[in-house]
N, C-alpha and C positions, 0 to 999 in steps of 0.2 A: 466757352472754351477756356476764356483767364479764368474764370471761378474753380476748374477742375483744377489746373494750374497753381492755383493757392491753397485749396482743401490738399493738393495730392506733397504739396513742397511745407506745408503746415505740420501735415501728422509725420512727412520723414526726419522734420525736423524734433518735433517732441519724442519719437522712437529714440535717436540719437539719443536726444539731454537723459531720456529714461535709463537707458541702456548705461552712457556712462554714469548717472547717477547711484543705479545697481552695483556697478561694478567698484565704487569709490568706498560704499556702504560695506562690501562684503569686504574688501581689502582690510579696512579698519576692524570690524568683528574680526576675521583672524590675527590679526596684531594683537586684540587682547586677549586672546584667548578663550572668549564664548566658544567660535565655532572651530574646534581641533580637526577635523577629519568628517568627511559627509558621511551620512547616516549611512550605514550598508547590513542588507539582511542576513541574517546568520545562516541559514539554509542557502542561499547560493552562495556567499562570500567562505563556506566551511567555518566559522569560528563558533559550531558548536561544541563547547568542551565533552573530551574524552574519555575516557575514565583514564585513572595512571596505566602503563604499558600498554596500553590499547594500539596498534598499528593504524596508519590510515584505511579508510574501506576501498574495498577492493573492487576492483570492474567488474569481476567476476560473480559478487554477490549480487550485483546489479545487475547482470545478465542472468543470473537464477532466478530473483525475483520475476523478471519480466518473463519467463517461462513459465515460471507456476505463482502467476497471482494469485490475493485471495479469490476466493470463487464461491459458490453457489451451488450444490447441488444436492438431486433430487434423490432419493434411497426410496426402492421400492421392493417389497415381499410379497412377490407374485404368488407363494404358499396361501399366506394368510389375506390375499389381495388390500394390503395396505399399502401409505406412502407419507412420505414424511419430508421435508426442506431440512436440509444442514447445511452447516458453513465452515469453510476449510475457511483461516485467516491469513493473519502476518507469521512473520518465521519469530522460532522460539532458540532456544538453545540447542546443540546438537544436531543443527537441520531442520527438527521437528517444527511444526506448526499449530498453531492454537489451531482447535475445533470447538461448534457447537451445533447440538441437536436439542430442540427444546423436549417439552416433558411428551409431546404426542408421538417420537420417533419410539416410547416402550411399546405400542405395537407391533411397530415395524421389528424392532430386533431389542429384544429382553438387554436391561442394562446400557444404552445406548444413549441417552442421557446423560449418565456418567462419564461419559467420553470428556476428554478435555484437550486431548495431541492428535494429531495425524501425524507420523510417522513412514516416510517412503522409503524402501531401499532401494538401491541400482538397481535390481531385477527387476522395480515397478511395483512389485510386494504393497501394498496399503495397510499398515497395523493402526487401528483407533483404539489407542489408550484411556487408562483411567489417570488419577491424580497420583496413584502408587505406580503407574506405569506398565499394568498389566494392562494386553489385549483383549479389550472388548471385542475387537470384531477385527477379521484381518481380510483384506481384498485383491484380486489380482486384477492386472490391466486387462480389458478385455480390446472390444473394437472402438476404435474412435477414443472421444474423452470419456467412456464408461469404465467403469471399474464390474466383478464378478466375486461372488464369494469362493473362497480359497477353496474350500473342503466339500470336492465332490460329492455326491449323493444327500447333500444338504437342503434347507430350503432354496427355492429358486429366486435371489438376492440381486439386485442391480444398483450400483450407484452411475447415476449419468452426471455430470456438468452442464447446466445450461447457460445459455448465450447470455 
Protein backbone atom coordinates (compact mmCIF):
# COMPACT_ATOMS: atom_id res chain seq x y z
CA UNK A 1 0.00 0.00 0.00
CA UNK A 2 3.11 2.71 0.81
CA UNK A 3 4.78 1.54 -2.53
CA UNK A 4 1.34 2.72 -4.45
CA UNK A 5 1.64 5.76 -2.28
CA UNK A 6 5.13 6.68 -3.74
CA UNK A 7 4.70 5.52 -7.39
CA UNK A 8 1.26 7.60 -7.19
CA UNK A 9 2.81 10.98 -5.17
CA UNK A 10 6.37 10.32 -7.58
CA UNK A 11 4.70 10.80 -11.01
CA UNK A 12 2.30 13.77 -9.59
CA UNK A 13 5.11 15.22 -8.67
CA UNK A 14 7.27 15.01 -12.00
CA UNK A 15 3.74 15.99 -13.98
CA UNK A 16 3.92 19.35 -11.91
CA UNK A 17 7.92 20.06 -12.49
CA UNK A 18 6.85 19.12 -16.45
CA UNK A 19 3.99 21.14 -16.62
CA UNK A 20 5.66 24.20 -15.05
CA UNK A 21 8.79 23.42 -17.06
CA UNK A 22 6.60 23.67 -20.32
CA UNK A 23 5.01 26.43 -19.47
CA UNK A 24 8.46 28.68 -18.47
CA UNK A 25 9.79 27.31 -21.93
CA UNK A 26 6.87 28.68 -24.02
CA UNK A 27 6.83 31.93 -21.93
CA UNK A 28 10.44 32.71 -23.10
CA UNK A 29 9.92 31.60 -26.99
CA UNK A 30 7.29 34.22 -27.15
CA UNK A 31 9.34 37.02 -25.62
CA UNK A 32 11.66 36.37 -28.46
CA UNK A 33 9.62 36.11 -30.84
CA UNK A 34 10.12 32.46 -32.52
CA UNK A 35 6.48 31.74 -31.63
CA UNK A 36 4.17 34.99 -32.66
CA UNK A 37 0.61 33.42 -32.87
CA UNK A 38 -0.23 29.42 -32.80
CA UNK A 39 -0.45 27.76 -36.12
CA UNK A 40 -4.27 28.14 -37.35
CA UNK A 41 -5.72 26.41 -40.66
CA UNK A 42 -6.62 28.53 -43.29
CA UNK A 43 -9.89 26.86 -44.30
CA UNK A 44 -11.44 27.03 -40.81
CA UNK A 45 -9.70 30.18 -39.55
CA UNK A 46 -11.18 32.00 -43.29
CA UNK A 47 -7.69 33.60 -44.08
CA UNK A 48 -7.82 32.31 -47.37
CA UNK A 49 -7.14 35.28 -49.61
CA UNK A 50 -9.75 36.73 -51.97
CA UNK A 51 -9.57 38.05 -54.91
CA UNK A 52 -9.79 42.28 -54.76
CA UNK A 53 -13.76 43.20 -54.42
CA UNK A 54 -14.65 39.72 -53.73
CA UNK A 55 -17.51 39.95 -50.73
CA UNK A 56 -17.39 37.37 -48.08
CA UNK A 57 -19.19 33.92 -49.15
CA UNK A 58 -22.39 33.69 -48.50
CA UNK A 59 -24.57 31.12 -46.45
CA UNK A 60 -26.57 30.92 -49.16
CA UNK A 61 -24.10 29.45 -51.52
CA UNK A 62 -23.57 26.94 -49.04
CA UNK A 63 -26.84 25.97 -48.82
CA UNK A 64 -26.99 25.57 -52.70
CA UNK A 65 -24.07 23.58 -52.68
CA UNK A 66 -25.50 21.19 -50.21
CA UNK A 67 -28.61 20.87 -52.46
CA UNK A 68 -27.03 20.03 -55.55
CA UNK A 69 -23.69 18.24 -54.98
CA UNK A 70 -21.47 16.93 -57.24
CA UNK A 71 -23.09 13.84 -58.28
CA UNK A 72 -23.02 10.78 -60.43
CA UNK A 73 -25.25 9.92 -62.80
CA UNK A 74 -26.35 7.27 -65.13
CA UNK A 75 -27.71 8.50 -69.00
CA UNK A 76 -29.43 6.02 -70.75
CA UNK A 77 -31.10 5.69 -74.64
CA UNK A 78 -33.60 3.24 -74.40
CA UNK A 79 -33.88 3.95 -78.53
CA UNK A 80 -30.65 2.71 -79.17
CA UNK A 81 -30.49 0.47 -75.69
CA UNK A 82 -27.35 2.11 -74.63
CA UNK A 83 -25.84 3.62 -71.33
CA UNK A 84 -23.19 5.65 -70.19
CA UNK A 85 -21.93 7.14 -66.43
CA UNK A 86 -21.47 11.27 -66.38
CA UNK A 87 -20.53 13.52 -63.80
CA UNK A 88 -22.26 16.73 -62.75
CA UNK A 89 -19.28 18.49 -60.56
CA UNK A 90 -18.32 21.73 -58.61
CA UNK A 91 -20.14 25.17 -59.61
CA UNK A 92 -18.61 27.20 -62.17
CA UNK A 93 -19.37 30.80 -63.02
CA UNK A 94 -22.95 31.84 -63.54
CA UNK A 95 -24.44 28.93 -61.46
CA UNK A 96 -23.22 26.51 -64.12
CA UNK A 97 -21.52 23.38 -63.27
CA UNK A 98 -18.66 21.52 -64.74
CA UNK A 99 -19.63 18.19 -66.58
CA UNK A 100 -18.18 15.15 -67.70
CA UNK A 101 -19.04 12.30 -70.13
CA UNK A 102 -16.25 10.21 -71.32
CA UNK A 103 -15.72 9.12 -74.90
CA UNK A 104 -18.30 5.96 -74.59
CA UNK A 105 -21.48 8.39 -73.75
CA UNK A 106 -21.31 9.14 -78.28
CA UNK A 107 -23.56 6.20 -78.18
CA UNK A 108 -25.76 7.23 -75.93
CA UNK A 109 -26.27 10.75 -77.40
CA UNK A 110 -24.20 12.11 -80.53
CA UNK A 111 -21.72 15.05 -79.37
CA UNK A 112 -22.14 14.30 -75.68
CA UNK A 113 -18.62 14.09 -74.96
CA UNK A 114 -18.14 17.58 -75.81
CA UNK A 115 -20.17 18.51 -73.07
CA UNK A 116 -18.28 20.52 -70.53
CA UNK A 117 -21.35 22.70 -68.26
CA UNK A 118 -24.49 21.69 -66.94
CA UNK A 119 -26.58 24.48 -66.85
CA UNK A 120 -30.08 24.34 -64.56
CA UNK A 121 -32.71 26.89 -64.75
CA UNK A 122 -35.48 27.58 -62.13
CA UNK A 123 -37.93 25.57 -64.22
CA UNK A 124 -35.52 22.60 -63.58
CA UNK A 125 -34.71 22.83 -67.42
CA UNK A 126 -31.12 20.84 -67.76
CA UNK A 127 -28.99 22.38 -70.82
CA UNK A 128 -25.51 20.35 -71.24
CA UNK A 129 -23.15 22.59 -72.97
CA UNK A 130 -20.31 22.59 -75.19
CA UNK A 131 -16.97 24.84 -74.50
CA UNK A 132 -18.74 27.59 -76.94
CA UNK A 133 -21.78 27.15 -74.83
CA UNK A 134 -24.09 25.71 -77.13
CA UNK A 135 -26.65 22.90 -76.13
CA UNK A 136 -25.70 19.61 -76.61
CA UNK A 137 -28.46 18.11 -74.92
CA UNK A 138 -31.09 19.80 -72.90
CA UNK A 139 -33.37 17.73 -70.17
CA UNK A 140 -36.43 18.25 -68.05
CA UNK A 141 -37.05 17.14 -64.41
CA UNK A 142 -38.86 14.22 -64.50
CA UNK A 143 -39.79 11.75 -61.23
CA UNK A 144 -37.56 11.63 -58.49
CA UNK A 145 -33.71 12.58 -59.21
CA UNK A 146 -34.20 11.68 -63.06
CA UNK A 147 -34.14 13.89 -65.50
CA UNK A 148 -36.16 13.31 -69.41
CA UNK A 149 -35.43 14.56 -72.71
CA UNK A 150 -37.04 18.02 -73.41
CA UNK A 151 -38.32 17.41 -77.11
CA UNK A 152 -41.17 15.11 -77.25
CA UNK A 153 -41.53 12.51 -79.88
CA UNK A 154 -37.64 12.09 -79.48
CA UNK A 155 -35.50 9.21 -78.68
CA UNK A 156 -36.62 7.72 -75.26
CA UNK A 157 -33.50 9.49 -73.03
CA UNK A 158 -33.25 9.18 -69.03
CA UNK A 159 -30.65 10.69 -66.93
CA UNK A 160 -31.07 9.14 -63.33
CA UNK A 161 -28.64 10.14 -60.15
CA UNK A 162 -27.39 7.50 -58.30
CA UNK A 163 -26.88 6.98 -54.57
Amino acid sequence: MKAIRVVLSVSAGAACFAAVGLSIFGASLSANGVIAAPATDPLISGAIPRPAGAGPAAVTDLAALAASPPAIFSLSNFTTRSVCLVERGGRLAAGNRNFYAPAECEAVWPGLPLATAWAETESGEVHLLDADGRAVLSLVRGRNFAYQLSRPGGPDLALLMLP
